[in-house]
C-alpha atoms as a printed R data frame, in Angstrom:
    type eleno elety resid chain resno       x       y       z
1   ATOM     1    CA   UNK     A     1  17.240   7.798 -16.636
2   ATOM     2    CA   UNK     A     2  15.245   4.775 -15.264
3   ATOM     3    CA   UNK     A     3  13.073   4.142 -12.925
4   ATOM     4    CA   UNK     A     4  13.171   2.457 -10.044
5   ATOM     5    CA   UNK     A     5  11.573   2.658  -7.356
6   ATOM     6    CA   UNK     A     6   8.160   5.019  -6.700
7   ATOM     7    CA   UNK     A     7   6.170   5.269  -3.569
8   ATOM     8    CA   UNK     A     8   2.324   6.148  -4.048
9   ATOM     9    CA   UNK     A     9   0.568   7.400  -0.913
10  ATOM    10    CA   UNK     A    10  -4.100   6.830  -0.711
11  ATOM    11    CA   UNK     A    11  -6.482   7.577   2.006
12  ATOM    12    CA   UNK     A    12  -9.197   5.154   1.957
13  ATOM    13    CA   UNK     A    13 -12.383   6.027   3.944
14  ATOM    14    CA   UNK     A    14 -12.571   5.753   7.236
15  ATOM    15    CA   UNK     A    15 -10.595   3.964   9.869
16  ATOM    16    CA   UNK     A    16  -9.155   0.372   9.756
17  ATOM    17    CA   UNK     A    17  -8.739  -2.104  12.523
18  ATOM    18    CA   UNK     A    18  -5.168  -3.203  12.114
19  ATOM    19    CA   UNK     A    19  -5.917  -6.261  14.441
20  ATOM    20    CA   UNK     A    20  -8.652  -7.236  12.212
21  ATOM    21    CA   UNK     A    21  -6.857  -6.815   9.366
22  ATOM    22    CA   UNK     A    22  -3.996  -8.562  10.493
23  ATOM    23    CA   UNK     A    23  -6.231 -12.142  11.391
24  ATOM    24    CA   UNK     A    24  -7.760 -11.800   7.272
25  ATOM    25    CA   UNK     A    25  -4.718 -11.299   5.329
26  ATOM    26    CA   UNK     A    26  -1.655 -13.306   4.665
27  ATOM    27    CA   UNK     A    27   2.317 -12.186   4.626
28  ATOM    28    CA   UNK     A    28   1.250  -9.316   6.816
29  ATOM    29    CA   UNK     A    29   3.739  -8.282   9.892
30  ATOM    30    CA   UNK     A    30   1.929  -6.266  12.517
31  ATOM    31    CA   UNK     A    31   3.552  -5.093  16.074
32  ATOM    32    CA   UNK     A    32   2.014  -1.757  17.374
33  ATOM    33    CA   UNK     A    33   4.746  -1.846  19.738
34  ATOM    34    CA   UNK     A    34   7.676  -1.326  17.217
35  ATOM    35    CA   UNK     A    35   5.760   0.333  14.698
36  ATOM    36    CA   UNK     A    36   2.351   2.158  14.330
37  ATOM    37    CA   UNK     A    37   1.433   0.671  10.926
38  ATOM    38    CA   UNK     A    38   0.579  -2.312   9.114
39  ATOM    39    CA   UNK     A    39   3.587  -4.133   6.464
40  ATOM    40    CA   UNK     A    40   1.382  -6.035   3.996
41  ATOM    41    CA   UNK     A    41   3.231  -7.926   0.902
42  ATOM    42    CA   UNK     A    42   0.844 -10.031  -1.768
43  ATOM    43    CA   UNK     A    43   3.095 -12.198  -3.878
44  ATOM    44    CA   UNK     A    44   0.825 -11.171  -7.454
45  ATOM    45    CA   UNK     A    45   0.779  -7.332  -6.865
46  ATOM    46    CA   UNK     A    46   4.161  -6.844  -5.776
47  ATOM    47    CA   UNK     A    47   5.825  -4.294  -4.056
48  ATOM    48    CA   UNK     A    48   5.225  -3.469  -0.473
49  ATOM    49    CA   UNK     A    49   2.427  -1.829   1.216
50  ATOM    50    CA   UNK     A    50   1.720  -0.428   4.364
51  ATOM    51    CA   UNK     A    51  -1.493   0.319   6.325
52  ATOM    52    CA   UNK     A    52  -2.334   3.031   9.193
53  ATOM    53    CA   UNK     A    53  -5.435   2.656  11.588
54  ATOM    54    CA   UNK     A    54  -6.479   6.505  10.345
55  ATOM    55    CA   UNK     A    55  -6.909   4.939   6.651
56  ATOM    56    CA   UNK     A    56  -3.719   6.189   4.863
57  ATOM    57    CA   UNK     A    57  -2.267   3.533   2.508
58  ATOM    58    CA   UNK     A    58   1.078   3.494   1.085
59  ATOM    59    CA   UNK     A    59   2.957   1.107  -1.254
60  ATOM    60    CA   UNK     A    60   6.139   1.287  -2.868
61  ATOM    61    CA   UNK     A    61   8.682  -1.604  -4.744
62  ATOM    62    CA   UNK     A    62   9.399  -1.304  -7.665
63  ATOM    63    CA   UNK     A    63   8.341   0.027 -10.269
64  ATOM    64    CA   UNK     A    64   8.670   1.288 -14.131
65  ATOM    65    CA   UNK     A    65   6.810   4.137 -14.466
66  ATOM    66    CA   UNK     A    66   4.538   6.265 -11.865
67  ATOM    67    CA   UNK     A    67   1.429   4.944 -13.669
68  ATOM    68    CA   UNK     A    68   2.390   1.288 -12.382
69  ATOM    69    CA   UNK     A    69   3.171   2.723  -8.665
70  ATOM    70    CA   UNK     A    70  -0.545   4.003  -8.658
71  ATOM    71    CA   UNK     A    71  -1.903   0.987 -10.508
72  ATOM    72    CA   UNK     A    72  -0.395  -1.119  -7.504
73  ATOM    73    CA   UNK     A    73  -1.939   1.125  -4.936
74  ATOM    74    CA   UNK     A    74  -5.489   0.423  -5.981
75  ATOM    75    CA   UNK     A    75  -5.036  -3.014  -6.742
76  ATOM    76    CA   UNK     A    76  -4.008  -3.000  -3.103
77  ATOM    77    CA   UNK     A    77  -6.879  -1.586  -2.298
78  ATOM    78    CA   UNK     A    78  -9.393  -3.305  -4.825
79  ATOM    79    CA   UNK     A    79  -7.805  -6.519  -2.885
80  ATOM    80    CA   UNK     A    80  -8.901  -4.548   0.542
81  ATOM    81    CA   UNK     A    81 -12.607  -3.858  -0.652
82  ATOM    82    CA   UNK     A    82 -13.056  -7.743  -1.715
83  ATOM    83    CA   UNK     A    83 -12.294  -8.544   2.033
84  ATOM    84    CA   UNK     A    84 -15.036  -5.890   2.666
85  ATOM    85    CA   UNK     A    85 -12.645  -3.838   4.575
86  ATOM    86    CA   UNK     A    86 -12.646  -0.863   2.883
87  ATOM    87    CA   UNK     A    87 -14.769   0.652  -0.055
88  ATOM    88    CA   UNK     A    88 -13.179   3.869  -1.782
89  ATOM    89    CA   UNK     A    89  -9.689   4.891  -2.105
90  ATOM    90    CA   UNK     A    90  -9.262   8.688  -2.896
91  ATOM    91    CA   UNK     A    91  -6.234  11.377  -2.725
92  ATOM    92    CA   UNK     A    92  -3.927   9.284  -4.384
93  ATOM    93    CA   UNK     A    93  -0.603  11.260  -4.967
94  ATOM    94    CA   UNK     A    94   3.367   9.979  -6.066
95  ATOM    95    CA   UNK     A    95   5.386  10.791  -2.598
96  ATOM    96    CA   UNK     A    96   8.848   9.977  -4.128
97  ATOM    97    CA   UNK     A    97  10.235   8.154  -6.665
98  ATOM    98    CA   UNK     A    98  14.058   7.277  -7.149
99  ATOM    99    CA   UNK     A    99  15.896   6.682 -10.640
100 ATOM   100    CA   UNK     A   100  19.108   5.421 -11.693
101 ATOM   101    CA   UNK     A   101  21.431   6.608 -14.702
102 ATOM   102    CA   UNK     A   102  21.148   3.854 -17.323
C-alpha cells in the first residue's frame, strides 16, 4: 500500500481575521458567503490548506507519508507567524489519510 493523500488538522492560538488574511497572502480564495473558511495554496509547500476565523488549520494534498502531511501543516503555519499573524500552532492530529494498492 501507498500513500496518497493525508489530511492534518492544527489549532493555532487565537482567532484569525479571514479578511485580513485574505489582503496579505497570495493564491488565497475567500467568500464567507459560499463557504465559512479560508482556501490558501503556496506554490513551494504544496498541498492545500484551509483556514477558519476560530484558529483551526487544515491542509491536505498529497502526500508520502503522515510525517510529510504534518511537516506541511507547520510550514503552513511557520509561513503564517512570518506575516505576524499567528504565533503557536498546537493539537496537531492526522484526520484521514487515503492509500492506493500498488
Amino acid at each position: 500500500m501507498r500513500l496518497t493523500n493525508v489530511v492534518v488538522q492544527g489549532k493555532l492560538d487565537g482567532k484569525i481575521d479571514l479578511r485580513n488574511v485574505a489582503k496579505i497572502l497570495t493564491n488565497v480564495t475567500y467568500n464567507p458567503k459560499s463557504f465559512s473558511g479560508l482556501m490558501w495554496q503556496h506554490g513551494k509547500i504544496g498541498g492545500a490548506c484551509k483556514l477558519f476565523k476560530s484558529g483551526a488549520i487544515q491542509c491536505n494534498g498529497k502526500s508520502s507519508s503522515f510525517h510529510e502531511g504534518i511537516e506541511r501543516l507547520r510550514r503552513y503555519a511557520r509561513f503564517l507567524q512570518r506575516k505576524g499573524l499567528c504565533t503557536n500552532v498546537m493539537d496537531i492530529r492526522v484526520v484521514t489519510a487515503s492509500a492506493t494498492h500498488r
